[in-house]
KOLZAVO-594026 format. One record per residue (C-alpha): residue in three letters; x, z, y; residue number from 1. Coordinates in nm, 2 decimals, padded with zeros to 4 digits. Each point is the difference from the previous one (the first is absolute). Layout:
{"ALA", {X, Z, Y}, NUM}
...
This chain:
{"UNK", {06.02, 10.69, 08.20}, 1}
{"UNK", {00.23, -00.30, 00.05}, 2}
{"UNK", {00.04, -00.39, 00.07}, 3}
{"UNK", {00.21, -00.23, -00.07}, 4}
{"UNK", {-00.06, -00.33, 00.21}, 5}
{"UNK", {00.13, -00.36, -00.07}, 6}
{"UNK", {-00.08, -00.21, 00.35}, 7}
{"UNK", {-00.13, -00.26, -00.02}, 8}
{"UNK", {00.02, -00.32, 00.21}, 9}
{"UNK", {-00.36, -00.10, 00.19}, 10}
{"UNK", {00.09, -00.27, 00.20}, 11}
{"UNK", {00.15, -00.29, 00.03}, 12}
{"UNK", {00.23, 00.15, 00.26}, 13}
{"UNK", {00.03, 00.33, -00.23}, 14}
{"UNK", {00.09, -00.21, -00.28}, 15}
{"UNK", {00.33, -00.16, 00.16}, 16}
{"UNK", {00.11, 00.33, 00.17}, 17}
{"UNK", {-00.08, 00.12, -00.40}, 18}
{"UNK", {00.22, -00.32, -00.12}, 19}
{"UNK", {00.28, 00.07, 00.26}, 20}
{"UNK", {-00.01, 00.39, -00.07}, 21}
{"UNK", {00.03, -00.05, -00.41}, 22}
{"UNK", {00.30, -00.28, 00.07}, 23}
{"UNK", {00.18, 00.21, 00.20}, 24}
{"UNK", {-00.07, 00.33, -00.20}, 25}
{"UNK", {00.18, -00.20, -00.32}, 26}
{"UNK", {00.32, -00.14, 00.24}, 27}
{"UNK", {00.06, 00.35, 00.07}, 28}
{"UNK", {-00.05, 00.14, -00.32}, 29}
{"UNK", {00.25, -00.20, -00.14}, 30}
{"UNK", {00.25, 00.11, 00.29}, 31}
{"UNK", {-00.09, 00.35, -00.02}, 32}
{"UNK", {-00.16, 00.06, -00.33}, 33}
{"UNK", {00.30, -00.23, -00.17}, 34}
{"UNK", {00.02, 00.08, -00.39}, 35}
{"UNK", {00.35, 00.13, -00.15}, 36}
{"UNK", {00.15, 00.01, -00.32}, 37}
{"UNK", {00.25, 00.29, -00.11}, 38}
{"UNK", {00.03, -00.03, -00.34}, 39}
{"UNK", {-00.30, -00.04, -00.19}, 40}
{"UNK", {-00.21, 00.17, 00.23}, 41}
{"UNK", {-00.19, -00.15, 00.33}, 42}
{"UNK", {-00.03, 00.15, 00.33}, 43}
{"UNK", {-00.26, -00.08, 00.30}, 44}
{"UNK", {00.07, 00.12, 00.36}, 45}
{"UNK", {-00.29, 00.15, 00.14}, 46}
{"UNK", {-00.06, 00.12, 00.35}, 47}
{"UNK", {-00.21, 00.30, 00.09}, 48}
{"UNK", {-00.07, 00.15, 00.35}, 49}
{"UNK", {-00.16, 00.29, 00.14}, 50}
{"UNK", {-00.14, -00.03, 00.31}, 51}
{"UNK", {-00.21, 00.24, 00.27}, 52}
{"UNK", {-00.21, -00.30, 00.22}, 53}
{"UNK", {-00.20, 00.26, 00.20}, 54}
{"UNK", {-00.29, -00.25, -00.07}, 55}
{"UNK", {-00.26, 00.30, 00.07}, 56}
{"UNK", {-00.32, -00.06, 00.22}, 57}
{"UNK", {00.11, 00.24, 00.21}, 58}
{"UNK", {00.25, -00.27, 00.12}, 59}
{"UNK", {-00.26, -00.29, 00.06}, 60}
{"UNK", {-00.24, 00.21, 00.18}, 61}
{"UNK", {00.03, -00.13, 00.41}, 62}
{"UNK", {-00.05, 00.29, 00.28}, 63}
{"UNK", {-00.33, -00.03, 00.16}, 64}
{"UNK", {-00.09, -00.26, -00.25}, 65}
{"UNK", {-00.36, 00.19, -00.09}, 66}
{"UNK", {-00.12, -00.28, -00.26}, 67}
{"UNK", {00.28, 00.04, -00.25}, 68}
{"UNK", {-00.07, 00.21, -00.31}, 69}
{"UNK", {00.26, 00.21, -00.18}, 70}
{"UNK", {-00.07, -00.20, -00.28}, 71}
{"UNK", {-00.02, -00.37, 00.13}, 72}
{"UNK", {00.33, 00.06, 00.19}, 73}
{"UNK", {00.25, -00.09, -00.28}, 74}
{"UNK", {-00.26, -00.31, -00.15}, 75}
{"UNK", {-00.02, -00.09, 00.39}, 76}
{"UNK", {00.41, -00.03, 00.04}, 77}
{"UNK", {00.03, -00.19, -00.37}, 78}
{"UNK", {-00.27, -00.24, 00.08}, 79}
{"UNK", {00.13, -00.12, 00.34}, 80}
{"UNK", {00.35, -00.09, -00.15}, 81}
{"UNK", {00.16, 00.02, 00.29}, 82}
{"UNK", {00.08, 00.40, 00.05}, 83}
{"UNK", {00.36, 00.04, 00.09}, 84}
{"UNK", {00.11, 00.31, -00.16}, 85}
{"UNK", {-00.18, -00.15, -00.34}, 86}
{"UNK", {00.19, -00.37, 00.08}, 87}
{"UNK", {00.32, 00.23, 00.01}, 88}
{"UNK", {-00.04, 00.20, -00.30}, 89}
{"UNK", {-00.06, -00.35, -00.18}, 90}
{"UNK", {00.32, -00.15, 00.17}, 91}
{"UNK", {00.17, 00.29, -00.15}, 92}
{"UNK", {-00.11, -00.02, -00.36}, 93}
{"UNK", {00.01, -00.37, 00.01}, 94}
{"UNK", {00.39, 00.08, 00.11}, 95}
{"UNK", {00.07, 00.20, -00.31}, 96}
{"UNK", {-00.21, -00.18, -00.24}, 97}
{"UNK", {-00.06, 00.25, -00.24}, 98}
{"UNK", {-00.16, -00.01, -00.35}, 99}
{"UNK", {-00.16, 00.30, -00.04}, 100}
{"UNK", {-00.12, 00.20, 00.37}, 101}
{"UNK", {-00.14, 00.30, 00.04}, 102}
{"UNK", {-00.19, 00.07, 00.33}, 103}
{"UNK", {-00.06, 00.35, 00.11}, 104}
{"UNK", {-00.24, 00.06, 00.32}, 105}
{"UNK", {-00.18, -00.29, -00.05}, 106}
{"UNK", {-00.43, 00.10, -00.01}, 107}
{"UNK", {-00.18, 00.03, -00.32}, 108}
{"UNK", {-00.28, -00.27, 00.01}, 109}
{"UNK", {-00.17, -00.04, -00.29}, 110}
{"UNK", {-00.15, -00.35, 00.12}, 111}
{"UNK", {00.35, -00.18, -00.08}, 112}
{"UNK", {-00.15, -00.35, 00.18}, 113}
{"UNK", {00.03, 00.15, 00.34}, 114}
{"UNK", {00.31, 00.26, -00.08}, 115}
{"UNK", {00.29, -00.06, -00.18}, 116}
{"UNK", {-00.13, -00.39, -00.08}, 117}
{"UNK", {00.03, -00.05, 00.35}, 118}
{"UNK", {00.33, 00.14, 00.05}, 119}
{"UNK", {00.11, -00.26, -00.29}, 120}
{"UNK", {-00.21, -00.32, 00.12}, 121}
{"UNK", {00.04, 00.00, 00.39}, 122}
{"UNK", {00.35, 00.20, 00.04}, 123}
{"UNK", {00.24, 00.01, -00.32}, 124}
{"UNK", {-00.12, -00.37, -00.10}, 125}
{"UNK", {00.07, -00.12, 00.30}, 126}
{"UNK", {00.36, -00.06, 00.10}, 127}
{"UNK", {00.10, 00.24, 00.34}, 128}
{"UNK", {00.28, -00.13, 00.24}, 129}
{"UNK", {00.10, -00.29, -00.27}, 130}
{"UNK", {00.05, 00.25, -00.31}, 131}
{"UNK", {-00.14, -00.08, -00.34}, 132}
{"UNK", {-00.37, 00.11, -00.03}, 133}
{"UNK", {00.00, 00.24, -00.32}, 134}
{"UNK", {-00.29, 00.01, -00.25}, 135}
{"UNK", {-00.09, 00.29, -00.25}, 136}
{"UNK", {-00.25, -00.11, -00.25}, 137}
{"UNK", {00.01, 00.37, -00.12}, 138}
{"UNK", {-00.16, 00.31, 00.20}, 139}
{"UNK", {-00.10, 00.34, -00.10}, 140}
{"UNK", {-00.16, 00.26, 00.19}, 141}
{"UNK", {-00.23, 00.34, -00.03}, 142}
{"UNK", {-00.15, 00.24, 00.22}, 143}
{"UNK", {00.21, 00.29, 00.15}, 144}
{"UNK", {-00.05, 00.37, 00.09}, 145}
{"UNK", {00.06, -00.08, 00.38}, 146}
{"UNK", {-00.29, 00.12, 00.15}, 147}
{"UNK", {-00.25, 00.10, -00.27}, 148}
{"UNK", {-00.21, 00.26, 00.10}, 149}
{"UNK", {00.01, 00.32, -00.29}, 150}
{"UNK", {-00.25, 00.22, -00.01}, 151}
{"UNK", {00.08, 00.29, 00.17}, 152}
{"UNK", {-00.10, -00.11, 00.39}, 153}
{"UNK", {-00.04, 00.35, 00.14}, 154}
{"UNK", {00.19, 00.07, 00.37}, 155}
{"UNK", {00.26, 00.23, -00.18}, 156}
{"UNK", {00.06, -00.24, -00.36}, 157}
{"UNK", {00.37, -00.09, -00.02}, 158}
{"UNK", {-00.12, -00.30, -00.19}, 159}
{"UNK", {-00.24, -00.22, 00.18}, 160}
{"UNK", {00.17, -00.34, -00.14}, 161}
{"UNK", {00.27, -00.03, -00.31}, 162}
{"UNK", {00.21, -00.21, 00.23}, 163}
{"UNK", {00.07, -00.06, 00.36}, 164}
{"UNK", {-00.23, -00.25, 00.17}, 165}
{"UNK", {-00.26, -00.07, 00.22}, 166}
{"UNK", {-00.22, -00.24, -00.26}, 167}
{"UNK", {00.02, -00.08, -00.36}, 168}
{"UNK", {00.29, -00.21, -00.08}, 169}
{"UNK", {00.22, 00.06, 00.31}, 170}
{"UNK", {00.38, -00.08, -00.13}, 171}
{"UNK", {-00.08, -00.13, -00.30}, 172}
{"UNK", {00.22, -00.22, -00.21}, 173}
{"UNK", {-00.02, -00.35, -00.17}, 174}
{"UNK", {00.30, -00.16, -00.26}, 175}
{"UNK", {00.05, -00.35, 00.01}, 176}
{"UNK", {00.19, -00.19, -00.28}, 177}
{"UNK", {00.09, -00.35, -00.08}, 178}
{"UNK", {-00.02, 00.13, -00.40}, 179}
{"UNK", {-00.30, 00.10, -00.20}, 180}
{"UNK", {-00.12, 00.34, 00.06}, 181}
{"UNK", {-00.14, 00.18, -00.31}, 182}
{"UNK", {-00.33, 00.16, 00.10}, 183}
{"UNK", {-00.08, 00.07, -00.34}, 184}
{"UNK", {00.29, 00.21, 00.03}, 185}
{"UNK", {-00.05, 00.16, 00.31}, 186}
{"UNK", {00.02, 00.39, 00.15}, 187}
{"UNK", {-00.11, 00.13, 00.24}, 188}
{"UNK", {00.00, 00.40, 00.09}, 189}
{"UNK", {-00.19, 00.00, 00.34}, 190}
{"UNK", {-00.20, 00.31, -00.17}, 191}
{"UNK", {00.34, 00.23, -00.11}, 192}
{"UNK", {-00.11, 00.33, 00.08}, 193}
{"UNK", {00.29, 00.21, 00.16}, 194}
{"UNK", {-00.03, 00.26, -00.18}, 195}
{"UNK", {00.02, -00.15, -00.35}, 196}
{"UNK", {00.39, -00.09, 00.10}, 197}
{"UNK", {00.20, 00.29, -00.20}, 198}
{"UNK", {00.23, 00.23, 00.21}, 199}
{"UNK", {-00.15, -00.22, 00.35}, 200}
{"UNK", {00.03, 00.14, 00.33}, 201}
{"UNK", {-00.35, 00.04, 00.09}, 202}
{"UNK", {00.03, 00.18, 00.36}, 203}
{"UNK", {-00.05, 00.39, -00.02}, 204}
{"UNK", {-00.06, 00.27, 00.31}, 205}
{"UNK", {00.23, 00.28, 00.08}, 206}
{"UNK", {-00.05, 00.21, -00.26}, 207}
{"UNK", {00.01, -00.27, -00.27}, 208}
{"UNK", {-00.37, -00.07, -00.05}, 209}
{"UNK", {-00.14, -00.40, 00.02}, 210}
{"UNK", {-00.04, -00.10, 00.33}, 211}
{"UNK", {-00.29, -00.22, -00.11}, 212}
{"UNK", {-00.30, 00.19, -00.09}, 213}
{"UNK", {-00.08, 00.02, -00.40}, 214}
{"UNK", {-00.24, -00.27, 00.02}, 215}
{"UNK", {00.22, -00.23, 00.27}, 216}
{"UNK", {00.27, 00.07, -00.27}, 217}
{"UNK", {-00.24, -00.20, -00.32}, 218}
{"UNK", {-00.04, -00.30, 00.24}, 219}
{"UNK", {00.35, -00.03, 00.14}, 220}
{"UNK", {00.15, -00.35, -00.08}, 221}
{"UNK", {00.42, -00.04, -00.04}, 222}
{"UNK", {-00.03, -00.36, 00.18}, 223}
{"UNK", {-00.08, -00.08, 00.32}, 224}
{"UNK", {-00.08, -00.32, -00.05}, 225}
{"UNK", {00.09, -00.08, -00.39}, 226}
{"UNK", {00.24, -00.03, -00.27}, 227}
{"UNK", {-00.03, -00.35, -00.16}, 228}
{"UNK", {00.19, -00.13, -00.26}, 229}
{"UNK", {-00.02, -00.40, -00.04}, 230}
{"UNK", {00.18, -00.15, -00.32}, 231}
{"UNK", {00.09, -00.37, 00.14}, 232}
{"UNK", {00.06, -00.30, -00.26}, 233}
{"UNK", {00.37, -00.12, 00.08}, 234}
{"UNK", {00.05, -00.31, -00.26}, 235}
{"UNK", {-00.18, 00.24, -00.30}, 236}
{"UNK", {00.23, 00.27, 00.12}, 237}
{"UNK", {-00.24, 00.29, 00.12}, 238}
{"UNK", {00.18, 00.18, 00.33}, 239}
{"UNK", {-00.21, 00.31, 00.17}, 240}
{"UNK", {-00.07, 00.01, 00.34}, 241}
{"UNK", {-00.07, 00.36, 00.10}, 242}
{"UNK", {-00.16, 00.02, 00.38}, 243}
{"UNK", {-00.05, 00.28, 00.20}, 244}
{"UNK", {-00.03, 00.16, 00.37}, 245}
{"UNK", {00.03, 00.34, 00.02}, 246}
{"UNK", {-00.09, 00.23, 00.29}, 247}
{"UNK", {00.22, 00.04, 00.27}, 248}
{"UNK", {00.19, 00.32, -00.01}, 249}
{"UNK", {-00.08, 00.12, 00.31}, 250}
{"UNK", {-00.37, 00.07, 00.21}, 251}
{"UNK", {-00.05, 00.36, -00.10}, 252}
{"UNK", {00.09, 00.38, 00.03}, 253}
{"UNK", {00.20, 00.22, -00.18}, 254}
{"UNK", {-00.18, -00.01, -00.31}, 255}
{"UNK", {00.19, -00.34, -00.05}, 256}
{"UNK", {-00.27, -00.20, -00.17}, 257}
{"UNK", {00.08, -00.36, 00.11}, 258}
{"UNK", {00.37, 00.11, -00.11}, 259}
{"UNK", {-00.05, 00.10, -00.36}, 260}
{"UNK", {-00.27, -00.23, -00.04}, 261}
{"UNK", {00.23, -00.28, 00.09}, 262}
{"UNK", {00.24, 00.17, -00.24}, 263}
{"UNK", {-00.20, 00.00, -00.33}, 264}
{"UNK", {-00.13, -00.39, 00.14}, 265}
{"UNK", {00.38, -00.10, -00.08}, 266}
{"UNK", {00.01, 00.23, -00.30}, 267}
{"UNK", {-00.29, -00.16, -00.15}, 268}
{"UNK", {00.22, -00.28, -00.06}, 269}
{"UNK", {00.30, 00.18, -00.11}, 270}
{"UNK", {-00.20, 00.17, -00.29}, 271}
{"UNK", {-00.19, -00.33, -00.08}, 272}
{"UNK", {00.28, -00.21, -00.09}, 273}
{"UNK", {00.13, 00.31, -00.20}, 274}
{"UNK", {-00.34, 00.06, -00.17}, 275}
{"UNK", {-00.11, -00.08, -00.32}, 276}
{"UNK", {-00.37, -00.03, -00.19}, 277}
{"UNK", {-00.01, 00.40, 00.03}, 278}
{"UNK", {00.09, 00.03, 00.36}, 279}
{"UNK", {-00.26, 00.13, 00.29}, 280}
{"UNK", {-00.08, -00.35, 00.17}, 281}
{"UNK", {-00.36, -00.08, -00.01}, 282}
{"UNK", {-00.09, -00.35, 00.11}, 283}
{"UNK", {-00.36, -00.09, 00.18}, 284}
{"UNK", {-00.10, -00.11, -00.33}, 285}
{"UNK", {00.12, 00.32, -00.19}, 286}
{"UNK", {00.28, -00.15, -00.19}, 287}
{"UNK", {00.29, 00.27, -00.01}, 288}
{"UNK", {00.39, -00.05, 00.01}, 289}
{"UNK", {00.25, -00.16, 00.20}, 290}
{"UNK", {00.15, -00.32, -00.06}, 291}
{"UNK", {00.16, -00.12, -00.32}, 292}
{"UNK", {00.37, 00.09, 00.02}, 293}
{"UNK", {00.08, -00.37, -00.06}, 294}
{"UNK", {-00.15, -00.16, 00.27}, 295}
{"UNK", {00.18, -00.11, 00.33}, 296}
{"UNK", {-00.14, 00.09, 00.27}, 297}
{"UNK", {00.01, -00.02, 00.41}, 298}
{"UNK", {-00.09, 00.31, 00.24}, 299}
{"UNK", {-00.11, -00.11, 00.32}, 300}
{"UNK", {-00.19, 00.13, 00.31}, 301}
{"UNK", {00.07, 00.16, 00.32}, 302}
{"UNK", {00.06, 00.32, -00.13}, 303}
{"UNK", {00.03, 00.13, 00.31}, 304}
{"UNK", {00.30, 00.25, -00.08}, 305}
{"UNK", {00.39, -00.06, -00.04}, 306}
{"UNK", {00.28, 00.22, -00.17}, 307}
{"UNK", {00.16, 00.05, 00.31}, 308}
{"UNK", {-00.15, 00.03, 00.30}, 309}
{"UNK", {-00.38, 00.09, 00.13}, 310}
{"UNK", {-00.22, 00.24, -00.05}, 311}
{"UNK", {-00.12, -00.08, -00.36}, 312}
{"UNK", {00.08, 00.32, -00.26}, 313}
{"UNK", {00.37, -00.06, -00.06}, 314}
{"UNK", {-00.07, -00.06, -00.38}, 315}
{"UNK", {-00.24, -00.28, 00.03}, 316}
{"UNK", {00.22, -00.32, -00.03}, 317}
{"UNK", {00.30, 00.16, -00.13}, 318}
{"UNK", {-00.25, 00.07, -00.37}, 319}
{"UNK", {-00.07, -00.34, -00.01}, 320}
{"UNK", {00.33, -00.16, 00.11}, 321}
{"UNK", {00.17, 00.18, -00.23}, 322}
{"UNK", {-00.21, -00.06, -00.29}, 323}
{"UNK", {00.25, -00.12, -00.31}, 324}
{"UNK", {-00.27, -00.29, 00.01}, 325}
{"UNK", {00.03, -00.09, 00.30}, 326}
{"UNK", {00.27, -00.26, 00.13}, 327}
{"UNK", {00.24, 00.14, 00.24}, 328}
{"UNK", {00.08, -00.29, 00.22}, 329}
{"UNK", {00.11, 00.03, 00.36}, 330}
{"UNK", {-00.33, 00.02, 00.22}, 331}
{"UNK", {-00.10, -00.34, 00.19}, 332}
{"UNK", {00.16, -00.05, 00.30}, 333}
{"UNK", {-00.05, -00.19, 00.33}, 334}
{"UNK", {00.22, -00.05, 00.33}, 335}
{"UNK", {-00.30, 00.06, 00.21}, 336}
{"UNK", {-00.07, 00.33, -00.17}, 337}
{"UNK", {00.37, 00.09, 00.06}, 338}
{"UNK", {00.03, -00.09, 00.31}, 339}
{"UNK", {-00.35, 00.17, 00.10}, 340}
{"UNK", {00.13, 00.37, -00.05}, 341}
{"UNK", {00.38, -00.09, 00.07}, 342}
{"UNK", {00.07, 00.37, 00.00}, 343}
{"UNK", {-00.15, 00.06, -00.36}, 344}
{"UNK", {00.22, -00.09, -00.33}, 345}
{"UNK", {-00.32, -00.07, -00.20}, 346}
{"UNK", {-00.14, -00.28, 00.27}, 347}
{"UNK", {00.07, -00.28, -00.18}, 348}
{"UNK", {-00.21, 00.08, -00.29}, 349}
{"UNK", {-00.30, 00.11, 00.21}, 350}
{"UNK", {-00.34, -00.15, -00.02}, 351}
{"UNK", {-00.19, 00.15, 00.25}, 352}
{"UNK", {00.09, -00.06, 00.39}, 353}
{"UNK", {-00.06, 00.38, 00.08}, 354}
{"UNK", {00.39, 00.03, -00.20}, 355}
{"UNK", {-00.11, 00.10, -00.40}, 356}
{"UNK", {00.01, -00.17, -00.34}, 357}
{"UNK", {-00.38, 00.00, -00.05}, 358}
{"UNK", {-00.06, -00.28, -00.27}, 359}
{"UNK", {00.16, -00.08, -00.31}, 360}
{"UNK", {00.01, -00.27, -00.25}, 361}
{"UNK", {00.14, 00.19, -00.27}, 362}
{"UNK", {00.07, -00.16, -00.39}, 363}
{"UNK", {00.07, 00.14, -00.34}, 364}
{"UNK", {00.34, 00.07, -00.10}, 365}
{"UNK", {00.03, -00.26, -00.23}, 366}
{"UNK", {-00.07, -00.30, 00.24}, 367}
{"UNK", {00.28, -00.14, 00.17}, 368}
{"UNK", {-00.03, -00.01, 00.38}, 369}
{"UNK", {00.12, -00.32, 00.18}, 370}
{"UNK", {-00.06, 00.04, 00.33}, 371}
{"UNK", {-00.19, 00.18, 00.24}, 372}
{"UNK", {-00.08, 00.03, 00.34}, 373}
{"UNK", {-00.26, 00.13, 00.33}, 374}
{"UNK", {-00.10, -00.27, 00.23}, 375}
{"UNK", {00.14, 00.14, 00.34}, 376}
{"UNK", {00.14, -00.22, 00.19}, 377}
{"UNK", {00.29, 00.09, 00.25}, 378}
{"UNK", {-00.17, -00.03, 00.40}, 379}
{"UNK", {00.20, -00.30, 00.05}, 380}
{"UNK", {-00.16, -00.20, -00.24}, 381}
{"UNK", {-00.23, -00.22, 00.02}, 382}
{"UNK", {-00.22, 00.20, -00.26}, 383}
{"UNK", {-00.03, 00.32, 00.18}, 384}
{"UNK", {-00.28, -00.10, 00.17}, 385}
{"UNK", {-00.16, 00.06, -00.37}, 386}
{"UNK", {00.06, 00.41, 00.07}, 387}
{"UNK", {00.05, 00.03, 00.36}, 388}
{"UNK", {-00.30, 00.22, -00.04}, 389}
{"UNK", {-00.25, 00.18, -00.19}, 390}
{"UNK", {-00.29, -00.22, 00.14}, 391}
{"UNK", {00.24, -00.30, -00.06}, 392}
{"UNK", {-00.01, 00.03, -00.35}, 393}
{"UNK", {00.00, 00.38, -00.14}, 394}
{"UNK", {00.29, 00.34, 00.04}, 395}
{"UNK", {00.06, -00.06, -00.34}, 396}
{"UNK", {00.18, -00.26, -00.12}, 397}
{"UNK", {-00.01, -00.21, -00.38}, 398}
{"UNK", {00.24, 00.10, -00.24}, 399}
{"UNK", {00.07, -00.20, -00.36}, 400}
{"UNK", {00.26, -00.08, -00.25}, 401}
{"UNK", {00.07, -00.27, -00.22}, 402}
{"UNK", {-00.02, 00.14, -00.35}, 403}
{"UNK", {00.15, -00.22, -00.33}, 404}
{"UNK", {-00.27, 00.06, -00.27}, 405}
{"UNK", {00.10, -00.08, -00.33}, 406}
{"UNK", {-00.24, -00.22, -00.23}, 407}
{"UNK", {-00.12, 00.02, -00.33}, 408}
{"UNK", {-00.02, -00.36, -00.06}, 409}
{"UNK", {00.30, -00.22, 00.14}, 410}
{"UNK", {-00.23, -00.17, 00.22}, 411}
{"UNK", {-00.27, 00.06, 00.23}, 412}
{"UNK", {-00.32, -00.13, -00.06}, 413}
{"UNK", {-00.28, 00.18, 00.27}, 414}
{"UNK", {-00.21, -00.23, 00.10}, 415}
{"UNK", {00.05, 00.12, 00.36}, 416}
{"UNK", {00.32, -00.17, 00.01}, 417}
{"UNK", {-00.12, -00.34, -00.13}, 418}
């Protein structure tokens, strides 16, 4: 199941921040989304970003506040428009402006009026210290496998829930887009068994056996919270937006399950953009294959591992990044993020303010990469106050890269851009 919303303006006072928002959107789209010519071809820069908000009730729940529910706690913070940590994660995408965002921790809530509508109507519409308020007519989200209860609810079942999570829809994900998004066109693969992955890494006991019982082993999902891949209309030029999350590598014992599930998360990806009509991806909807070889595409997620450092299984990034359809440009960097872990020759491309590359924003080989960046701020500016802290905004920080998509027709004619 899916949505995609187009807000819509219901007062007077809407309608002008609406007016203001759509203005604005199409100054800065022809800044940043500028049309080139080279040749006989056109190109359009488009931006997208990654970015971990920690927008989980969790975080919204007050000590010794006994009248707040667990799931009134995010609605509560979006409604008041005045919660700082969501002000500064709005300040910060405002700041990078980009086209096409991808938020990772924020709640699944299926009622979109009082979740992710809100987020767009009282905090991304509205401008934060002076910045340009940014509007998304596009949005697409789904249920996750974050705290879905399976069958098996026994004191001694390894597999109480598919996914970490204390309620249904804890860090959950939502895409925003100024483009057309295909829903037509739309995967999803929240339901993925594990075990249907060829060759996967499915934990085993010390003598080589499953570690999850027979039955565990038929209900066992390869997401933690799900594999979607979202085709997004770019001036009739389709480019794929493939979103993930996968578990962190880490919270269990020597069987190593949160490791080598993490690890065949990221392969997932590597085998789907390598997969054709006959390979073993099975949508929610039971359509089969991978994506067509043609299509351009952009990985992105906090994918909660890196090639170099961490505790992730030492193959998980290096399969994709090395992927001969994947483009090998120098990670994102930041001088915050160098100057962070001083001491650590990766630091300037990390994401995450514990000292890793956690979230990418990785494109196709065949699009040319313009620019790219991770918001982190050095202390002395002004900005820092953005990531001074996890409760100031979130310990991970957005990532994104300006992207040059080439056009089928020579110019663009979305009607999002008009």
């Amino acid at each position: 199941m899916y949505t995609q919303i187009i807000s819509s303006a219901t007062s007077p006072t809407r309608k002008l921040l609406f007016a203001i928002s759509l203005m604005l959107l199409t100054a800065c789209q022809q800044v940043n989304n500028r049309e080139t010519m080279q040749g006989s071809h056109a190109f359009i820069n488009v931006k997208v970003a990654s970015f971990n908000v920690s927008m989980e009730a969790n975080n919204y729940i007050e000590e010794g506040d006994a009248t707040q529910s667990i799931n009134l706690a995010l609605p509560r913070a979006l409604a008041s428009a005045e919660h700082q940590q969501i002000k500064n994660i709005a300040e910060i995408i405002q700041r990078v402006q980009p086209d096409i965002l991808l938020l990772n921790e924020f709640d699944y809530l299926e009622n979109t009026k009082i979740g992710i509508n809100a987020f767009q109507n009282k905090y991304l519409s509205v401008s934060q210290q002076g910045h340009a308020p940014i509007y998304y007519p596009y949005i697409y989200l789904a249920p996750v496998n974050t705290g879905v209860k399976t069958p098996f609810q026994s004191a001694n079942s390894r597999l109480t829930h598919y996914g970490f999570g204390k309620y249904p829809g804890q860090y959950g994900m939502v895409v925003l887009s100024k483009y057309p998004i295909e829903n037509q066109q739309t995967r999803t693969f929240q339901q993925f068994l594990w075990q249907d992955m060829p060759d996967n890494l499915m934990p085993v006991d010390s003598v080589g056996n499953s570690w999850y019982s027979k039955a565990e082993k038929k209900h066992m999902r390869l997401s933690s919270k799900s594999h979607w891949d979202i085709p997004v209309n770019i001036c009739n030029k389709q480019l794929n937006i493939l979103a993930s999350h996968p578990t962190p590598p880490v919270f269990d014992g020597d069987e190593d399950r949160n490791g080598r599930r993490n690890h065949d998360e990221i392969r997932f990806w590597k085998d789907y953009i390598t997969a054709n009509s006959e390979s073993y991806h099975y949508d929610d909807q039971g359509k089969k294959g991978g994506i067509v070889e043609s299509t351009s595409f952009v990985i992105v997620g906090d994918l909660n591992a890196s090639a170099v450092e961490g505790s992730a299984h030492p193959n998980a990034m290096r399969q994709l990044l090395t992927h001969s359809r994947i483009n090998d440009y120098p990670a994102p960097t930041s001088e915050g993020g160098a100057l962070n872990k001083p001491d650590n020759p990766n630091a300037a491309s990390h994401t995450a303010s514990w000292g890793m590359r956690a979230d990418y924003v990785i494109p196709s080989s065949e699009l040319k990469v313009i620019d790219s960046g991770v918001f982190w701020p050095k202390a002395d500016n002004e900005a820092s106050r953005l990531v001074s802290s996890r409760s100031a905004s979130s310990d991970h920080r957005l990532v994104w890269a300006t992207l040059a998509l080439k056009l089928k027709d020579k110019e663009c004619n979305n009607d999002s851009l008009n």
